[in-house]
LUMSE-189508 format. One record per atom (N, C-alpha, C, O): residue number from 1; residue in three letters; chain; atom name; x, y, z. Coordinates in steps of 0.05 Angstrom, whole numbers. Each point is the difference from the previous one (the first is absolute). Example, Ala and Ser with C-alpha at 12.3 -4.5 7.8 and 13.67 -1.06 7.14 Angstrom:
<sites>
[site 1 ala A N [264 -114 156]] [site 1 ala A CA [-18 24 0]] [site 1 ala A C [18 24 0]] [site 1 ala A O [21 0 13]] [site 2 ser A N [-28 21 -27]] [site 2 ser A CA [16 24 1]] [site 2 ser A C [-15 22 14]] [site 2 ser A O [10 22 4]] 
</sites>
This chain:
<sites>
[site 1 unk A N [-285 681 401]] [site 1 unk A CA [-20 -18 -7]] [site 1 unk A C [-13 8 -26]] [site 1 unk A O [-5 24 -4]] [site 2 unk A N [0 -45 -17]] [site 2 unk A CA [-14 7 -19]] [site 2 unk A C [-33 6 -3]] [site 2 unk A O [-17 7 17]] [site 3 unk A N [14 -13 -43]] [site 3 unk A CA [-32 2 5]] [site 3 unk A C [-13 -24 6]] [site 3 unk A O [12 -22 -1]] [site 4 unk A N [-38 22 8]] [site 4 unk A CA [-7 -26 10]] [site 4 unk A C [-16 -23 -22]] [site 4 unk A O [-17 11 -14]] [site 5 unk A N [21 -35 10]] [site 5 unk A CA [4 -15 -14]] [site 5 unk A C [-29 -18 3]] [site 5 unk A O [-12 -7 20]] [site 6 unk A N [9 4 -42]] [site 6 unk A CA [-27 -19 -6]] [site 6 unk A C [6 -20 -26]] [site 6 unk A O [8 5 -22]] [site 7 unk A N [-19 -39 41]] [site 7 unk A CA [3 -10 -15]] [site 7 unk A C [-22 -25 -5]] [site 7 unk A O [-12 -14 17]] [site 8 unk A N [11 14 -43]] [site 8 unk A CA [-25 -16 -7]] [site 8 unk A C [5 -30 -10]] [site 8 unk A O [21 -6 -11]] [site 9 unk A N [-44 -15 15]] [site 9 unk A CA [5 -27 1]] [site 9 unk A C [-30 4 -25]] [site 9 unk A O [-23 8 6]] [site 10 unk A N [32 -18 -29]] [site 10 unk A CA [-29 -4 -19]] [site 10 unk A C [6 -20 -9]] [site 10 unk A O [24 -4 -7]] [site 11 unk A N [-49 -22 3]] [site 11 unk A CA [6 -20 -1]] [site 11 unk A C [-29 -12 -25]] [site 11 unk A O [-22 -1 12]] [site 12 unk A N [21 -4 -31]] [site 12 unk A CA [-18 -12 -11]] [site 12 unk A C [-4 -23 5]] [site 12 unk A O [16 -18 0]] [site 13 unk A N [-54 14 10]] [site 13 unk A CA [-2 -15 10]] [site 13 unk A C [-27 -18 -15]] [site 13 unk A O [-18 -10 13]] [site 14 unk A N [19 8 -36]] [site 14 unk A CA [-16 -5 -22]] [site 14 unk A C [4 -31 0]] [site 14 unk A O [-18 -17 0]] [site 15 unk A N [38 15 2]] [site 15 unk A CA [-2 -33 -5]] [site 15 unk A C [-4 -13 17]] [site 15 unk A O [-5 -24 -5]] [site 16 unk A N [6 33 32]] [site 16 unk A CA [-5 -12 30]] [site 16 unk A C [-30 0 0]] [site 16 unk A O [-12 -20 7]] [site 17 unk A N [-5 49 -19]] [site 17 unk A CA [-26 -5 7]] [site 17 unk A C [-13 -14 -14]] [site 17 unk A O [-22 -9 7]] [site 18 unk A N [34 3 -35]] [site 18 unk A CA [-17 -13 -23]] [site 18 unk A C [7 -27 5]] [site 18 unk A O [-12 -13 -17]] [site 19 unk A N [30 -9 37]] [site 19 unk A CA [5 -17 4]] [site 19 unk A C [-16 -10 23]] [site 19 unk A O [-5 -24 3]] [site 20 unk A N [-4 46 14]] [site 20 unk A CA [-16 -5 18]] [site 20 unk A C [-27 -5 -6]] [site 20 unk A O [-13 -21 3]] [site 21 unk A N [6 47 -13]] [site 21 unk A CA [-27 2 -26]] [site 21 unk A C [-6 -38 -5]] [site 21 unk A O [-19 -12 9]] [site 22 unk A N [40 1 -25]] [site 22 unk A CA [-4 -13 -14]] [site 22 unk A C [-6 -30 14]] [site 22 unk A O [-14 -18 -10]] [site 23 unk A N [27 17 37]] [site 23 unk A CA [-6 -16 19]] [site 23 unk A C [-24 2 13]] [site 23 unk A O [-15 -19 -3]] [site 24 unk A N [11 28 11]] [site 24 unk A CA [-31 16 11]] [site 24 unk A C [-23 -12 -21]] [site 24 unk A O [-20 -12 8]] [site 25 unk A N [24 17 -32]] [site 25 unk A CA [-23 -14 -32]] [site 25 unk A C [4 -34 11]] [site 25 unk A O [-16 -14 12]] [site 26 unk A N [46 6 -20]] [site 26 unk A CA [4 -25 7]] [site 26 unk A C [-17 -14 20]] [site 26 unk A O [-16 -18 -7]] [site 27 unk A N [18 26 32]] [site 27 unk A CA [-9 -3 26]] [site 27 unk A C [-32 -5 0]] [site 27 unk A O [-12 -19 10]] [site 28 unk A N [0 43 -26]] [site 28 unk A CA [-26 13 5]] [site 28 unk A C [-7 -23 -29]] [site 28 unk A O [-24 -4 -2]] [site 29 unk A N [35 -5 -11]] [site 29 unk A CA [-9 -21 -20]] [site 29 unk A C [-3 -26 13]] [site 29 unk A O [-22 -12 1]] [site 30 unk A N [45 3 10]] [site 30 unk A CA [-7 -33 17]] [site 30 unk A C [-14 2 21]] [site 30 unk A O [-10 -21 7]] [site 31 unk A N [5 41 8]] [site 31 unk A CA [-29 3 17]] [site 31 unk A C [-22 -8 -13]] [site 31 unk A O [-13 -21 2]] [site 32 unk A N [6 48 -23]] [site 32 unk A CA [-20 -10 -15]] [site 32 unk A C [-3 -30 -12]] [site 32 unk A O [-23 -9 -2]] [site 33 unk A N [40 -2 -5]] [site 33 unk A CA [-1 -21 -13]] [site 33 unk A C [-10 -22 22]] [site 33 unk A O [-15 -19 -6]] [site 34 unk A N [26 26 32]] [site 34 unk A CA [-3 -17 25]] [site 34 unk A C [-32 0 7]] [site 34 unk A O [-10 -21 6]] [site 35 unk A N [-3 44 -6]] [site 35 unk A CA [-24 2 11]] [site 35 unk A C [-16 -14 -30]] [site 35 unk A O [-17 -18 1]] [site 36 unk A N [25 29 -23]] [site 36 unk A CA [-15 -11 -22]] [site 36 unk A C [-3 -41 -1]] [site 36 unk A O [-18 -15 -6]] [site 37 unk A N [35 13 12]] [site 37 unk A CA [4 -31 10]] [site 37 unk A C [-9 -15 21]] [site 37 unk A O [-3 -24 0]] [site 38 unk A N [-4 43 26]] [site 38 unk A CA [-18 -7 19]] [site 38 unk A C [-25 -2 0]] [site 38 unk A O [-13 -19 10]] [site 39 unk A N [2 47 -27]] [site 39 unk A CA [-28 -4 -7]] [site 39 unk A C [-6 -25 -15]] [site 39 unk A O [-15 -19 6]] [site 40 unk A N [25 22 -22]] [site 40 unk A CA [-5 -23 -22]] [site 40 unk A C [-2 -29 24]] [site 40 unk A O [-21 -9 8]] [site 41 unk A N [44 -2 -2]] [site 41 unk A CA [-2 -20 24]] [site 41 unk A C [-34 2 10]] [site 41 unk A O [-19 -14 -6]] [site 42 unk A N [22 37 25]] [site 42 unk A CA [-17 -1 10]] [site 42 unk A C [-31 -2 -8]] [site 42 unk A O [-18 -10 12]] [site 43 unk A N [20 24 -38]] [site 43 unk A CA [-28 -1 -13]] [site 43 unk A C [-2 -30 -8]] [site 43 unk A O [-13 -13 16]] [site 44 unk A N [24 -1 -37]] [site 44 unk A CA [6 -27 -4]] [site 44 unk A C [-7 -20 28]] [site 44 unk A O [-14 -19 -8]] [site 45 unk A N [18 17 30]] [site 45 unk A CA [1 -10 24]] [site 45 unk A C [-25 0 -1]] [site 45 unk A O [-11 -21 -3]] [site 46 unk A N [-4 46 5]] [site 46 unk A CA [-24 9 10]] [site 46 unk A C [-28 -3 -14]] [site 46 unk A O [-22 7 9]] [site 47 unk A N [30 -21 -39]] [site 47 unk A CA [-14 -9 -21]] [site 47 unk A C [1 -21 2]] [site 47 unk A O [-21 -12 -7]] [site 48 unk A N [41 -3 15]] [site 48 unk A CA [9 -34 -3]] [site 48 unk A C [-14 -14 17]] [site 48 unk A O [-7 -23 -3]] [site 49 unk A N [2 35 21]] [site 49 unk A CA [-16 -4 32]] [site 49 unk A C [-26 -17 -10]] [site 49 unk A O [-4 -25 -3]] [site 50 unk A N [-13 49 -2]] [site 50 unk A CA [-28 -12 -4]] [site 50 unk A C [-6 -7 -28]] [site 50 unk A O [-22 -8 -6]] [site 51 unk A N [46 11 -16]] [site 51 unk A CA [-10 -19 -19]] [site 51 unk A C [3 -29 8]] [site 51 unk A O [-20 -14 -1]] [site 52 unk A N [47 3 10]] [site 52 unk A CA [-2 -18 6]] [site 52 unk A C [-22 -19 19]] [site 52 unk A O [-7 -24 -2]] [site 53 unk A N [1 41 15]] [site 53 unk A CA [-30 -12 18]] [site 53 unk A C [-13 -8 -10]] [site 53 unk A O [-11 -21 5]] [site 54 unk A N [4 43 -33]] [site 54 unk A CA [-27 0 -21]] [site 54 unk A C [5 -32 -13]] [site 54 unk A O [-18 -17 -3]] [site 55 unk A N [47 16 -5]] [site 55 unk A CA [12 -26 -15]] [site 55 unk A C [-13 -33 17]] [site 55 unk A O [-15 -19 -6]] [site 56 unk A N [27 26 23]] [site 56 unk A CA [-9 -21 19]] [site 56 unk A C [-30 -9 2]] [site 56 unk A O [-8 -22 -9]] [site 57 unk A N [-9 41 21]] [site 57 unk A CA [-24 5 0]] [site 57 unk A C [-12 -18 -30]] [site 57 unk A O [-14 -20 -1]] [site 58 unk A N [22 31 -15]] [site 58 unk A CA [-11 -7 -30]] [site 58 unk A C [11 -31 -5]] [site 58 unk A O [-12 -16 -14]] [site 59 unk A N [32 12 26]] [site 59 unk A CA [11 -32 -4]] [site 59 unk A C [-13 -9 7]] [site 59 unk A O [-7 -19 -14]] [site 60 unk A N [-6 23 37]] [site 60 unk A CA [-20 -20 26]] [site 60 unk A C [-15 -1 -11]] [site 60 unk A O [-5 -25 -1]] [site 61 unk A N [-17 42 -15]] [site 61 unk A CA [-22 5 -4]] [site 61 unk A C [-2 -22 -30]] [site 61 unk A O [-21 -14 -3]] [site 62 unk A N [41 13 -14]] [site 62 unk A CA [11 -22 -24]] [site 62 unk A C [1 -19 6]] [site 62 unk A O [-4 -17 -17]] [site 63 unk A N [10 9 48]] [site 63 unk A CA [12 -28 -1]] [site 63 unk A C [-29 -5 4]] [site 63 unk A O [-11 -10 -19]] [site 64 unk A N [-9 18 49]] [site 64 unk A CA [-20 -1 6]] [site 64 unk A C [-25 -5 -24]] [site 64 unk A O [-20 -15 2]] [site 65 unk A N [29 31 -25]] [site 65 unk A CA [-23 -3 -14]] [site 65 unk A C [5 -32 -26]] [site 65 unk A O [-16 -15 -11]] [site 66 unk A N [43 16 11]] [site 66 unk A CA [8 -25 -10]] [site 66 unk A C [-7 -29 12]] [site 66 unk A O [-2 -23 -7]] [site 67 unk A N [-1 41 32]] [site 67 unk A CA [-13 -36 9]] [site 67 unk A C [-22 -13 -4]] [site 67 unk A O [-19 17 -2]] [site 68 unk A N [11 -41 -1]] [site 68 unk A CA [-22 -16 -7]] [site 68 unk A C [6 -25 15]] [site 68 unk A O [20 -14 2]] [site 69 unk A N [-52 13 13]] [site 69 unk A CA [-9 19 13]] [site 69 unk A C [12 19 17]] [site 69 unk A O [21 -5 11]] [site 70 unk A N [-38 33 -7]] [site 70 unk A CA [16 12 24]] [site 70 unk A C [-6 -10 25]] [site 70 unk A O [-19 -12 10]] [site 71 unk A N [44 22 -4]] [site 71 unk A CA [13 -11 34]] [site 71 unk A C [-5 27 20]] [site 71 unk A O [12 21 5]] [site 72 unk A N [-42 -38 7]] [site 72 unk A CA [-4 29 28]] [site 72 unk A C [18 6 8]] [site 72 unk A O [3 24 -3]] [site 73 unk A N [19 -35 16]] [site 73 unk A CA [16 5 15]] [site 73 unk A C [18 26 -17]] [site 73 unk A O [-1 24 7]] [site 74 unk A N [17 -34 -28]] [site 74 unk A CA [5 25 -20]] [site 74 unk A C [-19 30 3]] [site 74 unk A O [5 21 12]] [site 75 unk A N [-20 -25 -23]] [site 75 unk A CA [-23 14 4]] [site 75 unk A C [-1 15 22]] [site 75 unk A O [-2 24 -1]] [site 76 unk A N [2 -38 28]] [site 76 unk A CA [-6 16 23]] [site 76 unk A C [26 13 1]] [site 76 unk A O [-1 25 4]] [site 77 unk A N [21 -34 -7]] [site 77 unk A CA [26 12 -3]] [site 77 unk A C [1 29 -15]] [site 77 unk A O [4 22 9]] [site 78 unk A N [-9 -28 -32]] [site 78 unk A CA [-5 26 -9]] [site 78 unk A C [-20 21 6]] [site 78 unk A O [-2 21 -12]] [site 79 unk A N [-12 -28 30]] [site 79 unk A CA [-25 19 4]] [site 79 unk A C [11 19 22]] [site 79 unk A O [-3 24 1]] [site 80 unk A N [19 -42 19]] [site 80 unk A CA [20 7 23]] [site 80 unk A C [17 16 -17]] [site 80 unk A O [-7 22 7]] [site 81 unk A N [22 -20 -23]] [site 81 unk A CA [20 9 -1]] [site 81 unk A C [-5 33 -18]] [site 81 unk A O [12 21 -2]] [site 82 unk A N [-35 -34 -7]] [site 82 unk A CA [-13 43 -16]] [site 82 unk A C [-13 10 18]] [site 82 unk A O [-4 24 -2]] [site 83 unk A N [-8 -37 27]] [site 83 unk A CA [-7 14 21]] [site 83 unk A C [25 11 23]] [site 83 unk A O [-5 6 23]] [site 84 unk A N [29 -5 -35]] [site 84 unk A CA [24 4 13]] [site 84 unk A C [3 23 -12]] [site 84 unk A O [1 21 13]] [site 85 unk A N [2 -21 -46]] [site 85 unk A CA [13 12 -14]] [site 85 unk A C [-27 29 4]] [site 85 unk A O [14 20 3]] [site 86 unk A N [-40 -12 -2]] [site 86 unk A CA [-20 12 12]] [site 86 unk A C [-3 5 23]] [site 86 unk A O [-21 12 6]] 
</sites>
């Protein structure tokens, strides 16, 4: 029997990790991009809400004051309706 034998497996693995590396950025980019896009949605949503109310509110209050004469009923309408909005 001879001497005893050793044998080695070396394998560069540089381009496997820097491909991985590089997926991982990818990945960790369209996440970000995902949540950056939700907020936004969401903040937008969450602004649109009560401006629009405000919009409305202010139409009523235009048409109301455009009238000649005013119309109680208008009127009580709107009195109802900021006592909603309070």
């Amino acid at each position: 029997m001879g001497q005893p034998a050793i044998a080695l497996y070396m394998s560069d693995s540089t381009v496997k990790v820097r491909a991985k590396l590089r997926k991982m950025k990818e990945q960790e980019k369209k996440q970000t991009a995902m949540q950056s896009s939700n907020f936004t949605s969401t903040v937008s949503h969450e602004m649109r809400t009560p401006i629009s109310t405000m919009l409305f509110f202010l139409a009523m209050v235009i048409k109301i004051l455009q009238t000649e004469p005013f119309d109680p009923y208008e009127i009580s309408q709107g009195i109802k309706y900021c006592q909603i909005l309070v």
